[in-house]
VMD Tcl script that builds the backbone (N, CA, C; Angstrom):
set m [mol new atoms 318]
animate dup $m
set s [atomselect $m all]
$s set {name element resname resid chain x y z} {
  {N N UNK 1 A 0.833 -1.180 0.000}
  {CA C UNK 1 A 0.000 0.000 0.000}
  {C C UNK 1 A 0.880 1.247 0.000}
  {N N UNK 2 A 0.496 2.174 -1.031}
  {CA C UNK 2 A 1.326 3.605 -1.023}
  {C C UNK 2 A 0.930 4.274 0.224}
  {N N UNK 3 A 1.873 5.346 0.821}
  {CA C UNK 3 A 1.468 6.134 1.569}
  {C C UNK 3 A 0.565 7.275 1.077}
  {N N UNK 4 A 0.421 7.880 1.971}
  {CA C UNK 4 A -0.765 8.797 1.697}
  {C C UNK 4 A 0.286 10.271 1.654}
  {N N UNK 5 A -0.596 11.059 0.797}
  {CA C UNK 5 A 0.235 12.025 0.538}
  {C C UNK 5 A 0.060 13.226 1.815}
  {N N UNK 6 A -1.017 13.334 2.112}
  {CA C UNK 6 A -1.431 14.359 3.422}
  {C C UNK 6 A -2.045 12.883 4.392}
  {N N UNK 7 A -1.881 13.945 5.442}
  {CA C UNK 7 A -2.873 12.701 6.464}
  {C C UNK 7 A -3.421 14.072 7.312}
  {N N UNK 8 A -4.739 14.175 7.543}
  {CA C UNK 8 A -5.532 14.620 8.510}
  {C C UNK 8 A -5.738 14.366 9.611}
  {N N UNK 9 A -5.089 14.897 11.353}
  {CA C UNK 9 A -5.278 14.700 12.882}
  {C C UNK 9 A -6.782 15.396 12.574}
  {N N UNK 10 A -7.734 14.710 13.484}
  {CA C UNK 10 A -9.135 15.567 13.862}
  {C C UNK 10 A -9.339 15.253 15.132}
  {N N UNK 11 A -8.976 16.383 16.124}
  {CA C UNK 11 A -8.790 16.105 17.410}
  {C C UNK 11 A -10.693 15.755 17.877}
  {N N UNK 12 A -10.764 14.347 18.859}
  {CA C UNK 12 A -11.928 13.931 18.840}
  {C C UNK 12 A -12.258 13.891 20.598}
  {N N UNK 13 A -10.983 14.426 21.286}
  {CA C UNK 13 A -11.217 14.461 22.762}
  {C C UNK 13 A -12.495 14.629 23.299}
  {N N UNK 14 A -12.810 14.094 24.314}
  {CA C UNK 14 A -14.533 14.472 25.038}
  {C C UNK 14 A -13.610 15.165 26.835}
  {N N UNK 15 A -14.803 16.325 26.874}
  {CA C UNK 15 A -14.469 15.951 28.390}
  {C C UNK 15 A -16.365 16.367 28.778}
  {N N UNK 16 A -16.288 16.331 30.514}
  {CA C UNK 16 A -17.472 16.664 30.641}
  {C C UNK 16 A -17.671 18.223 30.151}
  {N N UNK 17 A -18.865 18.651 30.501}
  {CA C UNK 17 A -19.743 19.909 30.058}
  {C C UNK 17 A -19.134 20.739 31.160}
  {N N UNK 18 A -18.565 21.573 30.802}
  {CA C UNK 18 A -18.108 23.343 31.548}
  {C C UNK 18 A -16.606 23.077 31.494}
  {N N UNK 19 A -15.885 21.934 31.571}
  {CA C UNK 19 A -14.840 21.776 31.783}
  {C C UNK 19 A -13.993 22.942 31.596}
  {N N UNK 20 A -13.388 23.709 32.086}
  {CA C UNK 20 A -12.341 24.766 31.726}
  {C C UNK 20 A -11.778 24.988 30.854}
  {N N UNK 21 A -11.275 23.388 30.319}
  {CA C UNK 21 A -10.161 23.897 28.677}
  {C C UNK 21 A -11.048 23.551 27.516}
  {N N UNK 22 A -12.291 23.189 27.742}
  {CA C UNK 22 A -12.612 23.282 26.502}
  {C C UNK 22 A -13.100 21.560 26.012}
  {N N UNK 23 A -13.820 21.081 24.759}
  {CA C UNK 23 A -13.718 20.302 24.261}
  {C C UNK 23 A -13.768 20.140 22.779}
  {N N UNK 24 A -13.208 19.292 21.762}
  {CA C UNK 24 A -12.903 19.491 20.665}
  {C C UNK 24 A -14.355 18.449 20.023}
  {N N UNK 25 A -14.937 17.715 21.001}
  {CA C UNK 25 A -15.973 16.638 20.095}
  {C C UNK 25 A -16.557 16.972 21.277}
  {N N UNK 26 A -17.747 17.267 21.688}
  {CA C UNK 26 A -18.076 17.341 22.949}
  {C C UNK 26 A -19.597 16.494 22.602}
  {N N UNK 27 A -19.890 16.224 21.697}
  {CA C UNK 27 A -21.403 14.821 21.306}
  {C C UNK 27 A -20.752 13.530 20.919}
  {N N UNK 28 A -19.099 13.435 20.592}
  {CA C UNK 28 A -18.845 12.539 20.766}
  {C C UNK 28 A -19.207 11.753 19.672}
  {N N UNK 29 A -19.135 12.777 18.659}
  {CA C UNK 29 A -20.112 11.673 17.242}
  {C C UNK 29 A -18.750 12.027 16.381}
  {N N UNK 30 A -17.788 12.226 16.499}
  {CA C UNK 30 A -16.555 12.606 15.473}
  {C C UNK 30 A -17.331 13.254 14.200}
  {N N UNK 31 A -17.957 14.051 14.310}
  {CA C UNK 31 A -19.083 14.833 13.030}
  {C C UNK 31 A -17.852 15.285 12.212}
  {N N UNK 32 A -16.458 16.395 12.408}
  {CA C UNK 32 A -15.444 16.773 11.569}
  {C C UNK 32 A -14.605 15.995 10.832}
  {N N UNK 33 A -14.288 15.071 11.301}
  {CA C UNK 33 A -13.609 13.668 10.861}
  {C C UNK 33 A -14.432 12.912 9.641}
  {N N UNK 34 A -15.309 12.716 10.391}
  {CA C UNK 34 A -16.623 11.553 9.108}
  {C C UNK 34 A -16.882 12.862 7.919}
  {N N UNK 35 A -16.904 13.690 8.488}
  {CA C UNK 35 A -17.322 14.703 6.969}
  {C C UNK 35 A -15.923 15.170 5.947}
  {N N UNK 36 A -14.961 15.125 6.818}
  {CA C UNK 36 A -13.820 14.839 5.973}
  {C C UNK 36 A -13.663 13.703 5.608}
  {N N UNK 37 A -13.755 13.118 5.659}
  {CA C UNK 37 A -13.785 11.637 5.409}
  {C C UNK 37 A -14.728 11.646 3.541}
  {N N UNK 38 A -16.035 11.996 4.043}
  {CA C UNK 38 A -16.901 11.818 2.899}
  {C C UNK 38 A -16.325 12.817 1.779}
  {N N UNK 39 A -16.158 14.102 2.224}
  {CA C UNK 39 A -15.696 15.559 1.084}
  {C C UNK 39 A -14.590 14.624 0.815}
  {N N UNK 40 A -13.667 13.891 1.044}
  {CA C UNK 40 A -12.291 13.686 0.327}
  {C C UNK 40 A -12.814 12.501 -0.151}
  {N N UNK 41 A -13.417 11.738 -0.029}
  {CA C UNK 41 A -14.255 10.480 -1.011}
  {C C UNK 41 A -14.504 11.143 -2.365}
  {N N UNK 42 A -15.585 11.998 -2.091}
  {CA C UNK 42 A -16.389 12.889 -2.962}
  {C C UNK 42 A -15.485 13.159 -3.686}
  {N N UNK 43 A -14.471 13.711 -3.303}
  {CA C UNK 43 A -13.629 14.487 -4.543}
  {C C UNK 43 A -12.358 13.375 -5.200}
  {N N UNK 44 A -12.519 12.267 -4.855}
  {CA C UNK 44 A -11.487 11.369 -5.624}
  {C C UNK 44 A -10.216 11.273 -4.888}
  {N N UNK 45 A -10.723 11.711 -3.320}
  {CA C UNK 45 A -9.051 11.370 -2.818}
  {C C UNK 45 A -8.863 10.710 -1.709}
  {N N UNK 46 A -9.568 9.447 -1.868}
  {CA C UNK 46 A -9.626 8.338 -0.697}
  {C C UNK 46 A -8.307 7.198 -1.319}
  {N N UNK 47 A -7.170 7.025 -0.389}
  {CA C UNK 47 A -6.625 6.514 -0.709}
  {C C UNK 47 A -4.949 7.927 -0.598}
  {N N UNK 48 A -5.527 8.852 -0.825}
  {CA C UNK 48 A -4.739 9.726 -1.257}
  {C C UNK 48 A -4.188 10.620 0.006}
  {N N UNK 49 A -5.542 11.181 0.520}
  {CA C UNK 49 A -5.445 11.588 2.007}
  {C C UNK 49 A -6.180 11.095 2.586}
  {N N UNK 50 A -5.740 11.053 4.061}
  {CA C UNK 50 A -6.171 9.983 5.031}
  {C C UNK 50 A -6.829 11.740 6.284}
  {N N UNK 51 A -7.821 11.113 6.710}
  {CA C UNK 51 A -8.357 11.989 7.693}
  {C C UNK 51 A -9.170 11.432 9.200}
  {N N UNK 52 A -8.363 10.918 9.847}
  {CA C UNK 52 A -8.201 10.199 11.188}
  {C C UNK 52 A -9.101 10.638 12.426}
  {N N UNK 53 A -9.462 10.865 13.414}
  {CA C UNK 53 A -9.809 11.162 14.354}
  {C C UNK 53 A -8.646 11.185 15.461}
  {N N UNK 54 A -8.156 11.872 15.891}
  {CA C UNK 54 A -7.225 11.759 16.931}
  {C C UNK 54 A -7.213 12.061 18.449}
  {N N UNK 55 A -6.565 11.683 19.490}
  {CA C UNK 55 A -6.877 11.609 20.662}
  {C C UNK 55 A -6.278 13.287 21.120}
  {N N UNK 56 A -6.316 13.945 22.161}
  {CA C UNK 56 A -6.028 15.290 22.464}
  {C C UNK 56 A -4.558 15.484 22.085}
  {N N UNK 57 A -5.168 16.981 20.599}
  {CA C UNK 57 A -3.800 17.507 20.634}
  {C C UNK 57 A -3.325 18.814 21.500}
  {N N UNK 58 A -3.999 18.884 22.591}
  {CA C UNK 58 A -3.782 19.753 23.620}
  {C C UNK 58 A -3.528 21.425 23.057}
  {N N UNK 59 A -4.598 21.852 22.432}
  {CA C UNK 59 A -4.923 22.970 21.853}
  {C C UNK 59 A -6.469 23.240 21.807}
  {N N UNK 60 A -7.033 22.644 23.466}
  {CA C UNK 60 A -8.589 22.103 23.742}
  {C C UNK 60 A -9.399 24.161 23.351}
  {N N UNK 61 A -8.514 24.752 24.010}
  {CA C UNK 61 A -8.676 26.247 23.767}
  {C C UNK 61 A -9.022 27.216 23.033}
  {N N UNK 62 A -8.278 26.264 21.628}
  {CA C UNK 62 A -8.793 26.576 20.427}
  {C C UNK 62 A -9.928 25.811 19.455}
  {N N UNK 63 A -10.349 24.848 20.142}
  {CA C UNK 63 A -11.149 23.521 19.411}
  {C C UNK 63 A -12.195 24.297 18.991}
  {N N UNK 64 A -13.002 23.693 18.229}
  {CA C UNK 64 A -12.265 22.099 17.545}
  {C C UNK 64 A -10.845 22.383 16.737}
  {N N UNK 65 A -10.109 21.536 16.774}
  {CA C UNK 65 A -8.726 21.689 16.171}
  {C C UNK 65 A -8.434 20.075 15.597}
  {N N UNK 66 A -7.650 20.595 14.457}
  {CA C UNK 66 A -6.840 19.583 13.816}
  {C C UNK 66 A -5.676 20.220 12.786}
  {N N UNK 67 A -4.951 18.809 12.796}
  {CA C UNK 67 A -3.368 19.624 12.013}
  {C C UNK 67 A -3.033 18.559 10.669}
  {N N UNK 68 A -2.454 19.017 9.782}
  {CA C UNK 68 A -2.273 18.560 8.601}
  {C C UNK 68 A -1.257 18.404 8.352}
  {N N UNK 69 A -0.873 16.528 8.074}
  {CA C UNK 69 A 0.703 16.850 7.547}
  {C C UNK 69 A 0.909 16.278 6.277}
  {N N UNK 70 A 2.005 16.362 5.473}
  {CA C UNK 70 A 3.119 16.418 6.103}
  {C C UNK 70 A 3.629 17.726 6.406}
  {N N UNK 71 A 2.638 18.903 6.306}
  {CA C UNK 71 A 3.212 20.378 6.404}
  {C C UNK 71 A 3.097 20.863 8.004}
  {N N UNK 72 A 2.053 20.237 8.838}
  {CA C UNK 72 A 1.964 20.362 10.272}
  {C C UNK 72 A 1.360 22.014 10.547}
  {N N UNK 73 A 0.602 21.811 9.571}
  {CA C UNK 73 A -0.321 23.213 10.221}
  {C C UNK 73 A -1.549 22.654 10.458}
  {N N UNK 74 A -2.009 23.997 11.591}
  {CA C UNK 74 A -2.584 23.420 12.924}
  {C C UNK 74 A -3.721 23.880 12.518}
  {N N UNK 75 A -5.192 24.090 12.345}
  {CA C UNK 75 A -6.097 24.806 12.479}
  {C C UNK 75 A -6.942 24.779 13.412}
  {N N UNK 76 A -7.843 25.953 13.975}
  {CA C UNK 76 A -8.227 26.101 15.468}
  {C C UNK 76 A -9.833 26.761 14.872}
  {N N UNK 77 A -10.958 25.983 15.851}
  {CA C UNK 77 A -12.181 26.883 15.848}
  {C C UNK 77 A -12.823 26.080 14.403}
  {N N UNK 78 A -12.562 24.973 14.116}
  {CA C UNK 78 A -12.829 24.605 12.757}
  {C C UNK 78 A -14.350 24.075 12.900}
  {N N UNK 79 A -15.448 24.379 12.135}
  {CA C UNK 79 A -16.532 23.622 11.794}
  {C C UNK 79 A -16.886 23.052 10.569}
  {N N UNK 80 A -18.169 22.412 10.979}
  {CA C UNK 80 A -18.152 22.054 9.595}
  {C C UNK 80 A -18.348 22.228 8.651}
  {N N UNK 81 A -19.203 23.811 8.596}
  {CA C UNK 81 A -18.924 24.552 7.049}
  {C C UNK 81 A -17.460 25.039 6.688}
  {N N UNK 82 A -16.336 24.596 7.469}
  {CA C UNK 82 A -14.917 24.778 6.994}
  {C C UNK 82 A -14.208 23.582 6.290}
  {N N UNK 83 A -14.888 22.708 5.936}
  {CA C UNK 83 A -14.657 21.522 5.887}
  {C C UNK 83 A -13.889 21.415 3.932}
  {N N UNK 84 A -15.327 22.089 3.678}
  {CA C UNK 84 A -14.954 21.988 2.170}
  {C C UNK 84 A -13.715 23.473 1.835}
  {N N UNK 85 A -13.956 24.438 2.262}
  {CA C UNK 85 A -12.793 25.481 2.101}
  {C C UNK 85 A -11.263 24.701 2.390}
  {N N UNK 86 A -11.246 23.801 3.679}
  {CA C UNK 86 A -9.698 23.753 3.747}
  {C C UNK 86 A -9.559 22.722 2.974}
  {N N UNK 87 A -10.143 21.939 2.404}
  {CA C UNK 87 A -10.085 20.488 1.096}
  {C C UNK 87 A -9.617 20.934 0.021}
  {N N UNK 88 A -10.621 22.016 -0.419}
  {CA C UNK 88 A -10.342 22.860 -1.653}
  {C C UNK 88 A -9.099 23.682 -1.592}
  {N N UNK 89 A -9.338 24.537 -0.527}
  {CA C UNK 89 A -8.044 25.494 -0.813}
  {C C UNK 89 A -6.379 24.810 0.547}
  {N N UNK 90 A -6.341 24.144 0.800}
  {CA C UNK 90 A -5.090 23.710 1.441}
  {C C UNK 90 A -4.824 21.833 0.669}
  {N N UNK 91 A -5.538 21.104 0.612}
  {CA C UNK 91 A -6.125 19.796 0.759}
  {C C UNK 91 A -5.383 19.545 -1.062}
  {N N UNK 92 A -5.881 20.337 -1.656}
  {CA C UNK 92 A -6.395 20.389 -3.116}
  {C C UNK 92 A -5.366 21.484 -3.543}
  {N N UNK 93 A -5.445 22.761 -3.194}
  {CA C UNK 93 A -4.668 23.886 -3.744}
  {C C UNK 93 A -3.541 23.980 -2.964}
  {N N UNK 94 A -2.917 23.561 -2.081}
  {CA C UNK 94 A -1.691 23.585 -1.486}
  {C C UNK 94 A -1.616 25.214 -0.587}
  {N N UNK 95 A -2.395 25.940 -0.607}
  {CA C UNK 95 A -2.542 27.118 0.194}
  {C C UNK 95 A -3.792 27.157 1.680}
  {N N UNK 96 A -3.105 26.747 3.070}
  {CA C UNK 96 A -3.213 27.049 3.988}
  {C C UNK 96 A -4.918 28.112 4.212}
  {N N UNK 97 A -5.303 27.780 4.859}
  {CA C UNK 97 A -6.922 28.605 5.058}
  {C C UNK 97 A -6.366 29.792 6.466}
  {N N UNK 98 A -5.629 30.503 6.121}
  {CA C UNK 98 A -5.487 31.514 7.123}
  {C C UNK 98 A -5.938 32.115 8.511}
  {N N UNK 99 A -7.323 32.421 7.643}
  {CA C UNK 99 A -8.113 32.638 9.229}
  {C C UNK 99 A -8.470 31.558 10.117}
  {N N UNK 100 A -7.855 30.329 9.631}
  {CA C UNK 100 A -8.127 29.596 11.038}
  {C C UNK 100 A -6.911 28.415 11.228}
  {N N UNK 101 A -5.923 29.173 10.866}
  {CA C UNK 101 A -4.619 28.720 11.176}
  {C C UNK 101 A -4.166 28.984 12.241}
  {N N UNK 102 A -3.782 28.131 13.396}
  {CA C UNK 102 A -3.022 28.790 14.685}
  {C C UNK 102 A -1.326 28.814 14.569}
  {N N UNK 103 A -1.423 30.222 15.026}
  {CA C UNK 103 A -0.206 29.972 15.090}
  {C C UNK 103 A 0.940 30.733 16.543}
  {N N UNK 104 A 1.634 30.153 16.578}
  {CA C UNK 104 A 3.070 30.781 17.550}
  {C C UNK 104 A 1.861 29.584 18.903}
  {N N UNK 105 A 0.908 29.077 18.982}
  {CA C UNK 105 A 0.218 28.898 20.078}
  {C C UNK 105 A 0.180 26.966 20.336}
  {N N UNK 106 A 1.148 26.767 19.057}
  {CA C UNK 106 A 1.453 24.675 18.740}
  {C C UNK 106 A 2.615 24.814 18.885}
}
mol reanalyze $m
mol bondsrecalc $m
mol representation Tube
mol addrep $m
């Protein structure tokens, strides 16, 4: 099996309700993950990029968060109408979605 050219972290941490730092899946249904999952089906790139669910990348502050490699940018505050913008324009076009890039804070 080839490797994958990008791979997608989708931080899927739960904690309880008020918790202080925050939670990145807080229904616990990985909703950001499975919809990346389907948009990169959709567009012919299963196999190509991989988009995971991952355990806390301790950036609960900024959640929902996930990071993209092999370039390792982080994005913070992501939903799921951001889903198809960062596919298209980082995923697909090789240019980073800005406004919800964290940075100096990974």
């Amino acid at each position: 099996m080839a490797k994958f050219e990008k791979h997608i972290f989708v931080c899927g941490n739960q904690r309880p309700p008020g918790h202080p730092r925050g939670c990145c899946d807080p229904n616990g249904r990985a909703g950001l993950q499975k919809l990346f999952k389907q948009k990169l089906a959709e567009r012919g790139l299963k196999g190509k990029v991989r988009a995971n669910q991952s355990g806390c990348l301790d950036q609960c502050e900024h959640g929902p968060n996930l990071v993209v490699y092999p370039e390792a940018v982080w994005y913070g505050h992501v939903t799921l109408a951001d889903v198809d913008e960062i596919i298209d324009s980082h995923i697909i076009g090789g240019k980073p979605v800005e406004r919800l890039v964290l940075r100096d804070s990974c």
